[in-house]
N, CA, C and O of each residue as an XYZ file, in Angstrom:
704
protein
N     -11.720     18.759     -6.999
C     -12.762     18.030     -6.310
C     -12.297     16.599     -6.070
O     -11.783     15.841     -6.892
N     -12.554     16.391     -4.886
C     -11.912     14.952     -4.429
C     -12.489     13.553     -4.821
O     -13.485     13.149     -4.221
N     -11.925     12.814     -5.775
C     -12.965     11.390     -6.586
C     -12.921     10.330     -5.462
O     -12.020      9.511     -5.283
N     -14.228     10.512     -4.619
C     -14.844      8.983     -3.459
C     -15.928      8.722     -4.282
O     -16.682      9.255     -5.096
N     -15.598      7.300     -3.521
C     -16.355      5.987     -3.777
C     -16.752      5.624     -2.091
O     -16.174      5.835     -1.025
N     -18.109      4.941     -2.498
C     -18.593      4.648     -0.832
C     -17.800      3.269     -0.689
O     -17.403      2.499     -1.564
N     -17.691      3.204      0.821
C     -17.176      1.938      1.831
C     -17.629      0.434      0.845
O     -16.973     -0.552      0.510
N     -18.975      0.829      0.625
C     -19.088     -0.537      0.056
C     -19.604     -0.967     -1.457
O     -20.579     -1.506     -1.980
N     -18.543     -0.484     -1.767
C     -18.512     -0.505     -3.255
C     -17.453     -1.287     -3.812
O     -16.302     -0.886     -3.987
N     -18.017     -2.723     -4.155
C     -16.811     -4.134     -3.839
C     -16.504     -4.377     -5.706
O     -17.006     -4.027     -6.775
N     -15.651     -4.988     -5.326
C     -15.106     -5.330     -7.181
C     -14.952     -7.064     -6.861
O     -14.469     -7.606     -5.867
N     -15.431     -7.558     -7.842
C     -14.975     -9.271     -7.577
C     -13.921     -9.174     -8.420
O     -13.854     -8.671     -9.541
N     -12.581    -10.059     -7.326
C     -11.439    -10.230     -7.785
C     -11.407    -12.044     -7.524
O     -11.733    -12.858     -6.660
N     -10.713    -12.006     -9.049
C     -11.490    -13.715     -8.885
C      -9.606    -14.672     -9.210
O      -9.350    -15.765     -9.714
N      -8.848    -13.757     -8.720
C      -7.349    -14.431     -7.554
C      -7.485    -15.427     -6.610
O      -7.816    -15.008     -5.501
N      -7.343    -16.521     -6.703
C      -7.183    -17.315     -5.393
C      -6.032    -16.868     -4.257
O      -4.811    -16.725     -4.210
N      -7.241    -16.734     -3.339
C      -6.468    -16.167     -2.098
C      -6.718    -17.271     -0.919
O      -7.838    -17.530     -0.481
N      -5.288    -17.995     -0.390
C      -5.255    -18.704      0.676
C      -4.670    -18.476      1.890
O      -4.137    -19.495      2.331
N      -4.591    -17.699      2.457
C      -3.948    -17.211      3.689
C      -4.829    -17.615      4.999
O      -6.048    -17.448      5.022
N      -4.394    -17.939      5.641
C      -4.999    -18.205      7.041
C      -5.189    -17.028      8.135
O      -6.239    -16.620      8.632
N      -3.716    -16.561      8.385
C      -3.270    -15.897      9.330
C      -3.130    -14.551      8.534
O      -2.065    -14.386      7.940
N      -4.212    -13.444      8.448
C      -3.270    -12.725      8.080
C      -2.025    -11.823      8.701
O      -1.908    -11.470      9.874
N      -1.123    -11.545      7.593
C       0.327    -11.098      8.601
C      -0.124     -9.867      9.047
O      -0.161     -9.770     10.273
N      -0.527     -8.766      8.328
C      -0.468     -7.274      9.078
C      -1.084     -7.603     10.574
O      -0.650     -7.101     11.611
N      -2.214     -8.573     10.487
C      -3.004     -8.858     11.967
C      -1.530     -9.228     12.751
O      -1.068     -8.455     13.591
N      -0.929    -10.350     12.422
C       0.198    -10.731     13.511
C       1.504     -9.582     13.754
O       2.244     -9.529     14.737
N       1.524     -8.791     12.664
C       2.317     -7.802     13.295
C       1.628     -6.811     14.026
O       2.367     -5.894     14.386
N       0.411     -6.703     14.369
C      -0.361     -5.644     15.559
C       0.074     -6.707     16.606
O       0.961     -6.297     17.354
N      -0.235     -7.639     16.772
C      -0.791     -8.501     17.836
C       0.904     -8.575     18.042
O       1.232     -7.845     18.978
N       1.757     -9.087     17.575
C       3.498     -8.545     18.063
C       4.034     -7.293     18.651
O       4.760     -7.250     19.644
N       3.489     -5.962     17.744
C       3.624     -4.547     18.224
C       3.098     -4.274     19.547
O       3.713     -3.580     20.357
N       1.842     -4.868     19.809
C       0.801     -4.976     20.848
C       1.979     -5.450     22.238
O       2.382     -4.821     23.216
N       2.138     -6.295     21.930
C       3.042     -7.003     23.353
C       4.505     -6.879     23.470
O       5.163     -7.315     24.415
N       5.130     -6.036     22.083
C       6.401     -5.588     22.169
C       6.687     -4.017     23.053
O       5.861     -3.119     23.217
N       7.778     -4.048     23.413
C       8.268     -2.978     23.978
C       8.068     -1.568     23.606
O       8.277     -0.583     24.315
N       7.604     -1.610     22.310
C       7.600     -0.727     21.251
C       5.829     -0.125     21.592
O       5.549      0.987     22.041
N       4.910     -1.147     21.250
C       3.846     -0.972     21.651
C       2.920      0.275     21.106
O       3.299      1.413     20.828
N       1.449     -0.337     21.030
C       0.590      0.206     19.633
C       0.721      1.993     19.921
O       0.640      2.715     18.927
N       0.901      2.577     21.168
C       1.280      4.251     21.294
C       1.810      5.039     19.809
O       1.279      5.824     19.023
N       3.663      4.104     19.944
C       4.437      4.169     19.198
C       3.643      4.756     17.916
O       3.508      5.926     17.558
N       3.156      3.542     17.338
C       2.371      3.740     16.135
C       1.114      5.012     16.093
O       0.597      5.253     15.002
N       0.846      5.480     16.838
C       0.046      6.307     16.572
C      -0.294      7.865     15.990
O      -1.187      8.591     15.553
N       1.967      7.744     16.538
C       1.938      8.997     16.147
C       2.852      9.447     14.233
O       3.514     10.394     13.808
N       2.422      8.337     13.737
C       2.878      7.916     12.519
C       1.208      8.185     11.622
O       0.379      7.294     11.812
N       0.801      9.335     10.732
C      -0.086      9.443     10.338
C       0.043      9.142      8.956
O       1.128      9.216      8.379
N      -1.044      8.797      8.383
C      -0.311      8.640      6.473
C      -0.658     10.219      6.071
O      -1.642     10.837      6.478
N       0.165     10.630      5.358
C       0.098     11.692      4.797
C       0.026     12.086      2.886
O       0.075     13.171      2.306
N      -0.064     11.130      2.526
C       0.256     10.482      0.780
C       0.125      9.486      0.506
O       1.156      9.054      1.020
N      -0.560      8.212     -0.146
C      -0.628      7.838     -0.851
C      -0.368      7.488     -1.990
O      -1.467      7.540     -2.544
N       0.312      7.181     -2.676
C       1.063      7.056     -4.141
C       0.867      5.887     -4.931
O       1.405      4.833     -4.590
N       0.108      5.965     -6.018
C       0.116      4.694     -6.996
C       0.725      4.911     -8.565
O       0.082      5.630     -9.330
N       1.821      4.354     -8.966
C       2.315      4.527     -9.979
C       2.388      3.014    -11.249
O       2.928      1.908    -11.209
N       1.594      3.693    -12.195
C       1.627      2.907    -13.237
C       3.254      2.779    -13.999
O       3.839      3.679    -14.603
N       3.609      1.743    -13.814
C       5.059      1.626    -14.840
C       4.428      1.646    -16.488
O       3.398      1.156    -16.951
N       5.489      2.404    -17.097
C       5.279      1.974    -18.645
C       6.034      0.332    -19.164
O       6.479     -0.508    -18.383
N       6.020      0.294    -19.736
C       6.148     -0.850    -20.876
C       8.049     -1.386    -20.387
O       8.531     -2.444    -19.981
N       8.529     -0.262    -20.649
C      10.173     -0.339    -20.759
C      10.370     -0.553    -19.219
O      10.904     -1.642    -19.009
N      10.162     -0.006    -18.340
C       9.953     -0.404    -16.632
C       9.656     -1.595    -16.208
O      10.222     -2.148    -15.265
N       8.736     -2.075    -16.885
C       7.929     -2.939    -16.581
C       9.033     -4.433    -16.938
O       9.358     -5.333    -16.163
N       9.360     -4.257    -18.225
C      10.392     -4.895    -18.807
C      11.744     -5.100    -18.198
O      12.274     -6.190    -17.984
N      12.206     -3.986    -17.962
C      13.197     -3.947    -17.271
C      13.480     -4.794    -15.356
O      14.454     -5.314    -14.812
N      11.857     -4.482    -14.865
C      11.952     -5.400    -13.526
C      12.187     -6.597    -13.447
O      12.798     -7.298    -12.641
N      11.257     -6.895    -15.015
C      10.292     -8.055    -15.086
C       9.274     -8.593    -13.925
O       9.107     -9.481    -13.089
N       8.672     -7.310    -14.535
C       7.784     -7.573    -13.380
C       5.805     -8.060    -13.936
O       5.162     -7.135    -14.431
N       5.133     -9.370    -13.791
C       4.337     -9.924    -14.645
C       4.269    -10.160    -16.175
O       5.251     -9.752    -16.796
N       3.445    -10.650    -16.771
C       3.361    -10.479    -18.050
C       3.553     -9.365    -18.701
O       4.041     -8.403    -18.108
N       3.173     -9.285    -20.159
C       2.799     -8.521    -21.006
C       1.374     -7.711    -20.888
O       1.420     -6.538    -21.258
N       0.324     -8.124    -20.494
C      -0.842     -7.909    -20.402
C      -0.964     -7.432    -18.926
O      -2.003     -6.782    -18.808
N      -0.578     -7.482    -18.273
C      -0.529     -7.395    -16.832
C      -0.154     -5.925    -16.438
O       0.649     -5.352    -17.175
N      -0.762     -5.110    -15.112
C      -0.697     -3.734    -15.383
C       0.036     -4.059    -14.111
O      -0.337     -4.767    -13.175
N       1.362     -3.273    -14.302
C       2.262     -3.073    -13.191
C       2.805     -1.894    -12.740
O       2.854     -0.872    -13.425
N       3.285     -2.012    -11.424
C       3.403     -0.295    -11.168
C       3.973     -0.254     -9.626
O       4.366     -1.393     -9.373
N       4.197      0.721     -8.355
C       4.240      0.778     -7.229
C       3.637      1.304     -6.652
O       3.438      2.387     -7.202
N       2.986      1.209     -5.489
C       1.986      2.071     -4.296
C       3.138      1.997     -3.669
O       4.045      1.171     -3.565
N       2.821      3.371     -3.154
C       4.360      4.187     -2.111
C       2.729      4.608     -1.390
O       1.626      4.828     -1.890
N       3.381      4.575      0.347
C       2.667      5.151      1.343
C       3.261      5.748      2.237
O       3.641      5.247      3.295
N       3.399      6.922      1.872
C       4.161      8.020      2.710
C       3.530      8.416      4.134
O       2.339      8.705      4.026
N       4.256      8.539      6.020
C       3.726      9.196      6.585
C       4.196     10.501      7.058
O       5.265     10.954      6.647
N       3.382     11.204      7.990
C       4.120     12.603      8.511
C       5.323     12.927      8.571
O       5.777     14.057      8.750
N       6.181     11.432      8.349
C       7.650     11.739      9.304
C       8.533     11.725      8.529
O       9.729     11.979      8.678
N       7.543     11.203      7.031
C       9.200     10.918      6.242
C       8.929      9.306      5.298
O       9.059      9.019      4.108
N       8.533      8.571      6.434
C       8.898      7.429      5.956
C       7.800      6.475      4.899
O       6.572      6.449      4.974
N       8.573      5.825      4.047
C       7.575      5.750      3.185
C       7.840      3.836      3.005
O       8.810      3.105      3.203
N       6.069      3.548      2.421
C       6.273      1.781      2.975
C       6.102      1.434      1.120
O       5.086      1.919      0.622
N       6.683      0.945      0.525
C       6.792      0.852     -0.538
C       6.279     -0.940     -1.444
O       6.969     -1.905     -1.116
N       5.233     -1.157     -2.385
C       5.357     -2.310     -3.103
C       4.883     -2.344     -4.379
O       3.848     -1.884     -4.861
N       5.672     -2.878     -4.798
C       5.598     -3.223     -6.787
C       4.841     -4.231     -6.760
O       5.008     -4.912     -5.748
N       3.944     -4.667     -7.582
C       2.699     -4.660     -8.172
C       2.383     -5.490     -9.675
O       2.174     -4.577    -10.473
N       2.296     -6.395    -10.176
C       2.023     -6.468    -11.710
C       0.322     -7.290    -11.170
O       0.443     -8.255    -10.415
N      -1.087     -6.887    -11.563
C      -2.488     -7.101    -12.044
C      -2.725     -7.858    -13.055
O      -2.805     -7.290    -14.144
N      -2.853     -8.897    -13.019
C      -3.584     -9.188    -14.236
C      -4.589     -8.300    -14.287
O      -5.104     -7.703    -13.341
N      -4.954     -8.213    -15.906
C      -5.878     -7.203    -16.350
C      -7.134     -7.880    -16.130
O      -8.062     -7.088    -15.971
N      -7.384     -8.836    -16.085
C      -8.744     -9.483    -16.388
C      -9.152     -9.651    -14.871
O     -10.270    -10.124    -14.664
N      -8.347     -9.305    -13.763
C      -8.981     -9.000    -12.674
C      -9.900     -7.434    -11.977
O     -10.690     -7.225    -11.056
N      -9.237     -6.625    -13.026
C      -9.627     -5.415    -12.841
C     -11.093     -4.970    -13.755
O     -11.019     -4.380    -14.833
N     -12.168     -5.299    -13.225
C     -13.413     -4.577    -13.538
C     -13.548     -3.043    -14.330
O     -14.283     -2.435    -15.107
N     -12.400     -2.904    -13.614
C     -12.286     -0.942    -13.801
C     -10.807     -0.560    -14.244
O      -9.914     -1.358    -14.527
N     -10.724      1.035    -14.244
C      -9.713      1.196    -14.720
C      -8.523      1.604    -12.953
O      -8.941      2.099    -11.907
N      -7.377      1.248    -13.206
C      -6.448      1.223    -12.133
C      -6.717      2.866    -11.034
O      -6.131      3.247    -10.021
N      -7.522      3.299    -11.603
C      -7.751      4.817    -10.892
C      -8.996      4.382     -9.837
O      -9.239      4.898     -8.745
N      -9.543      3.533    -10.346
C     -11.266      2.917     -9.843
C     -10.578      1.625     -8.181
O     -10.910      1.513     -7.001
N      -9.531      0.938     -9.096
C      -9.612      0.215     -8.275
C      -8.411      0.855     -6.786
O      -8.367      0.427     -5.633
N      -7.729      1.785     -7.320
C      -6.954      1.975     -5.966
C      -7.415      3.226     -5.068
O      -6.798      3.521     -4.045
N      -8.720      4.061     -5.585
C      -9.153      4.686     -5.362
C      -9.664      4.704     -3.369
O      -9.711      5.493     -2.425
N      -9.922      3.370     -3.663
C     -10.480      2.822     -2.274
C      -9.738      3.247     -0.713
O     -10.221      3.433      0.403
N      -8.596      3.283     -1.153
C      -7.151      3.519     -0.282
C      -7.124      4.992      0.074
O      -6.246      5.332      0.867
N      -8.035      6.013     -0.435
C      -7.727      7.456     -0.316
C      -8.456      7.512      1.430
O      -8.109      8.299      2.312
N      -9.278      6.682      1.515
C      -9.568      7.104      3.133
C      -8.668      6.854      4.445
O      -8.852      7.112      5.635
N      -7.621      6.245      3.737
C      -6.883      6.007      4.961
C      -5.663      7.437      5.010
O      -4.781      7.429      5.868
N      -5.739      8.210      4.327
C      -5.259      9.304      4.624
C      -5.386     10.174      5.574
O      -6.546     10.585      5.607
N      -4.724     10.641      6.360
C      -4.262     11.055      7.771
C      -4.927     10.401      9.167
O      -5.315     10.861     10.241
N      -4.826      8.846      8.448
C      -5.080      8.022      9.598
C      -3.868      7.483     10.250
O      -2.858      7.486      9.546
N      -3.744      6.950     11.641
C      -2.326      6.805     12.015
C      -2.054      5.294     11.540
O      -2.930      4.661     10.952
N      -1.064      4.870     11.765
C      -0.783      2.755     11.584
C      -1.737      2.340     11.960
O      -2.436      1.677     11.193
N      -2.183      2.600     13.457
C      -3.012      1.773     13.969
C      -4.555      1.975     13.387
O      -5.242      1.018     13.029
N      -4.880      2.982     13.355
C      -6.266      3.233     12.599
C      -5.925      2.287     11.449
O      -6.544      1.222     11.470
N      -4.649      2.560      9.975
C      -4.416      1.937      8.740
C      -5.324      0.129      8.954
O      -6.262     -0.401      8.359
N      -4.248     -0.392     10.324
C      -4.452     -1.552     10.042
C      -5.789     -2.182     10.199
O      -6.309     -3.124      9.600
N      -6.245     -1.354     11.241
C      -8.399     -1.893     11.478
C      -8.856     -1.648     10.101
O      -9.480     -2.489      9.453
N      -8.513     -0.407      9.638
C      -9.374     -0.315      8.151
C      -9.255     -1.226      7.269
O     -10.248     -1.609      6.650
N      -8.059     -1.730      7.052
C      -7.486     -3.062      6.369
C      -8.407     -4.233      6.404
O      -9.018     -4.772      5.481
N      -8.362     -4.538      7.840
C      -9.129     -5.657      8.325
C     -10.644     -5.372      7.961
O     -10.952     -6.014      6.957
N     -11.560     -4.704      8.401
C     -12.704     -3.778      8.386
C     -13.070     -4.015      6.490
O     -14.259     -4.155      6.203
N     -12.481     -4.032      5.832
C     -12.819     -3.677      4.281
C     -12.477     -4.612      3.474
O     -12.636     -4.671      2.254
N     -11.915     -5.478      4.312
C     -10.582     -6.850      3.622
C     -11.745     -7.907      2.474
O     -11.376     -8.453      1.434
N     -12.889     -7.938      2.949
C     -14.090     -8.172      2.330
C     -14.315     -7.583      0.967
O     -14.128     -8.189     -0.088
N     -14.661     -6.559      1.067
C     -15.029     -5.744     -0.131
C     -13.587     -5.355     -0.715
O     -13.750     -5.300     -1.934
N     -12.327     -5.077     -0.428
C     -11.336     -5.052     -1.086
C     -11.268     -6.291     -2.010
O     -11.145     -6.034     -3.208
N     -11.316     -7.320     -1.726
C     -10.728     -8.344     -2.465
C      -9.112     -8.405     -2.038
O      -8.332     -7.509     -1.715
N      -8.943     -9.910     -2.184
C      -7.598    -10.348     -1.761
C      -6.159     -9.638     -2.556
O      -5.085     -9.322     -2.045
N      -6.530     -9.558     -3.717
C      -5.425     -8.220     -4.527
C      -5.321     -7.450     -4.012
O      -4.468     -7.370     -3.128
N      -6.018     -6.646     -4.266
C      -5.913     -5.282     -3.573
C      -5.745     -5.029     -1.958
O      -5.351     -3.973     -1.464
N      -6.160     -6.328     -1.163
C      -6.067     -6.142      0.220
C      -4.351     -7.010      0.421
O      -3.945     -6.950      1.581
N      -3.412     -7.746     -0.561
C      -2.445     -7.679      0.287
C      -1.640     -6.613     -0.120
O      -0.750     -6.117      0.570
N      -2.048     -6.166     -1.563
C      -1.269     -4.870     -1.840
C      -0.809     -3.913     -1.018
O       0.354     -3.510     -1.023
N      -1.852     -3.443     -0.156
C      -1.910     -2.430      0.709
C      -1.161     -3.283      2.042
O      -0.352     -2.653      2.724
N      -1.323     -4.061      2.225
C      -0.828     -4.591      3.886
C       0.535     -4.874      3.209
O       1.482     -4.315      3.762
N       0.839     -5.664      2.075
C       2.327     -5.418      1.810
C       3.496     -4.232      2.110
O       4.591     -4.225      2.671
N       2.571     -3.139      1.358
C       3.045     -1.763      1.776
C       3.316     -1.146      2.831
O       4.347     -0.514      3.059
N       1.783     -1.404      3.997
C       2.053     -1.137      4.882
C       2.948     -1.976      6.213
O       3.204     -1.454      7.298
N       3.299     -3.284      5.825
C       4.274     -4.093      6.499
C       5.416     -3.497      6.281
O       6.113     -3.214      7.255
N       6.022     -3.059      4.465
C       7.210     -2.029      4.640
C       7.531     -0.986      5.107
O       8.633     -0.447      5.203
N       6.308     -0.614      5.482
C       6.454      0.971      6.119
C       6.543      0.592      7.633
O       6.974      1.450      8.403
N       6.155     -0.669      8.133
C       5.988     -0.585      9.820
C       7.522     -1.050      9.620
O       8.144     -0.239     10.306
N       8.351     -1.838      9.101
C       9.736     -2.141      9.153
C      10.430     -1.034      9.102
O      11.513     -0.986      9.686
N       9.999     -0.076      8.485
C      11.022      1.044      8.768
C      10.985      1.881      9.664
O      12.041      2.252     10.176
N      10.086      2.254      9.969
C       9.555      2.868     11.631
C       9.889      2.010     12.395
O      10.089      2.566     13.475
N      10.164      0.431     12.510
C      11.007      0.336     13.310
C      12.252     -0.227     13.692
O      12.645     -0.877     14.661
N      13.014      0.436     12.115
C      14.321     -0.088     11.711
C      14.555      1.748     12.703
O      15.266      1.962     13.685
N      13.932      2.438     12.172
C      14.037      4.167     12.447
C      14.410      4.279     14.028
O      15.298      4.872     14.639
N      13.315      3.429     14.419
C      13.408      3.338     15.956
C      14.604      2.453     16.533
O      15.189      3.042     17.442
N      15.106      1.223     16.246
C      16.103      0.784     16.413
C      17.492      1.482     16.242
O      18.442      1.228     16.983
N      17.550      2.487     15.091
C      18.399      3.006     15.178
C      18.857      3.908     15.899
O      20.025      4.138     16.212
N      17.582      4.614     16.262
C      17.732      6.053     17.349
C      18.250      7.137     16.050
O      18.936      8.135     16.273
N      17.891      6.823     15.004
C      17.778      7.910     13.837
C      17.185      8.611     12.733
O      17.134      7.679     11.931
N      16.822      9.352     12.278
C      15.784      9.739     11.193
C      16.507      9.377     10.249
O      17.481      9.930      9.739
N      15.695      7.845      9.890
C      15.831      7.989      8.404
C      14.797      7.873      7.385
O      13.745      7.243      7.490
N      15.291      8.681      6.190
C      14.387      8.992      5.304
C      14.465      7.835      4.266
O      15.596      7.765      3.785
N      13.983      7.319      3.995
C      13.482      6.229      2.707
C      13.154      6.787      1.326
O      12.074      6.986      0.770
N      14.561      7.002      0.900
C      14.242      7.718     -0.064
C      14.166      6.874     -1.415
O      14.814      5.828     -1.458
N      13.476      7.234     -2.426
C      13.787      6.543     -3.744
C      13.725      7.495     -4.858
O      13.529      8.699     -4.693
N      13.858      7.057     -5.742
C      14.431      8.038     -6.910
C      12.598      8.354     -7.314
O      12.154      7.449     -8.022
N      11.876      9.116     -7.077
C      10.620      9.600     -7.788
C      10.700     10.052     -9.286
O       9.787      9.937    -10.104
N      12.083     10.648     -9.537
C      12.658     11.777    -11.153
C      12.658     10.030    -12.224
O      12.703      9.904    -13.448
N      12.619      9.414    -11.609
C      12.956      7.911    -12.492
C      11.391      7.475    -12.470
O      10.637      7.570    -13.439
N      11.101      7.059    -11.397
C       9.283      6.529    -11.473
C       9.109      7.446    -12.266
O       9.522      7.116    -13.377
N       8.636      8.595    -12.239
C       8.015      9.738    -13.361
C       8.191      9.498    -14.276
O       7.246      9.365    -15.055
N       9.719      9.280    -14.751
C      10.032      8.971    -16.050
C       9.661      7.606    -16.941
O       9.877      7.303    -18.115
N       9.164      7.095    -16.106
C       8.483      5.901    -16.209
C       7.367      5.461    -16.039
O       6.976      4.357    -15.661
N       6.886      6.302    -16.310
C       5.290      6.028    -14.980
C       4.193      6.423    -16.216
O       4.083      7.613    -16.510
N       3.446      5.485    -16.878
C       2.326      5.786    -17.628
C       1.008      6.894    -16.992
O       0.599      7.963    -17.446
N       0.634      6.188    -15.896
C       0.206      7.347    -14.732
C       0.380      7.357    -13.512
O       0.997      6.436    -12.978
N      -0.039      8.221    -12.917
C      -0.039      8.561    -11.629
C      -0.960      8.822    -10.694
O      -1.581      9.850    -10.965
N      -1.456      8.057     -9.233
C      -2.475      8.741     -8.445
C      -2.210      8.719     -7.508
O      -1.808      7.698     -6.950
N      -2.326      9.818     -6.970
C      -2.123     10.443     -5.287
C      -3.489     10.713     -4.701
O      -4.565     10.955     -5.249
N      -3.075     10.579     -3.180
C      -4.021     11.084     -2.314
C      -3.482     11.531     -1.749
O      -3.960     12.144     -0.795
């Protein structure tokens, strides 16, 4: 049975967030008037979701935040292969809930294309909170670089990373 949460079901994340411009907006509004153009993107659907808790020794090993701090990677896989990847350390005392609660939010953008991804982004950027909303546009900025590193090349490539290692490392795990 599939665990949703409604649209507006907000967490106060109490991160100072100063951004003006946000970037995922300026890379539509670039894609938009590039050669490449928002089509391109459409036929790029997400197909997975991936949030991985690092354990202790991972965590150590990146150095990635404190001690107290819950760290980990969201991988966002689409139809084609390609996957937009970012590491992560939370302070704990921002999270209301447990890391299943708060990335939970992200399961609706599943088999939506880029361009749908990025309105929803914008659309929720409110009730996400600034954590969790550059998390996801981080990710999905790596994933539009490779779709169109993919496209520059005139080749399929797959973005692969070692998953047999995250696992082995990974306190938990949540997919969509």
């Amino acid at each position: 049975m599939p665990f949703t949460i409604s649209d507006n079901f907000t967490m106060d994340e109490t991160v100072e967030y100063h951004q003006d411009i946000h970037p995922l907006r300026i890379a539509l509004l670039n894609l938009k008037n590039s050669a490449i153009g928002l089509e391109f993107l459409q036929q790029y659907k997400i197909s997975r979701i991936e949030c991985f808790r690092f354990d202790s020794e991972l965590t150590e090993k990146l150095q990635l935040g404190d001690k107290t701090d819950i760290c980990g990677l969201i991988a966002i896989t689409t139809n084609t292969g390609s996957v937009g990847l970012r590491e992560f350390a939370i302070p704990c005392k921002t999270l209301k809930y447990d890391l299943t609660m708060w990335v939970a939010l992200f399961q609706r953008m599943k088999g939506l294309n880029l361009v749908e991804c990025m309105n929803y982004t914008q659309l929720n950027q409110e009730a996400w909170g600034p954590v969790r909303l550059e998390l996801i546009d981080s990710a999905l900025m790596d994933l539009f670089g490779k779709v169109v590193l993919t496209l520059n090349d005139n080749k399929d490539k797959r973005y692969i990373w070692d998953r047999t290692y995250l696992f082995d490392h990974t306190q938990a795990y949540i997919s969509f």
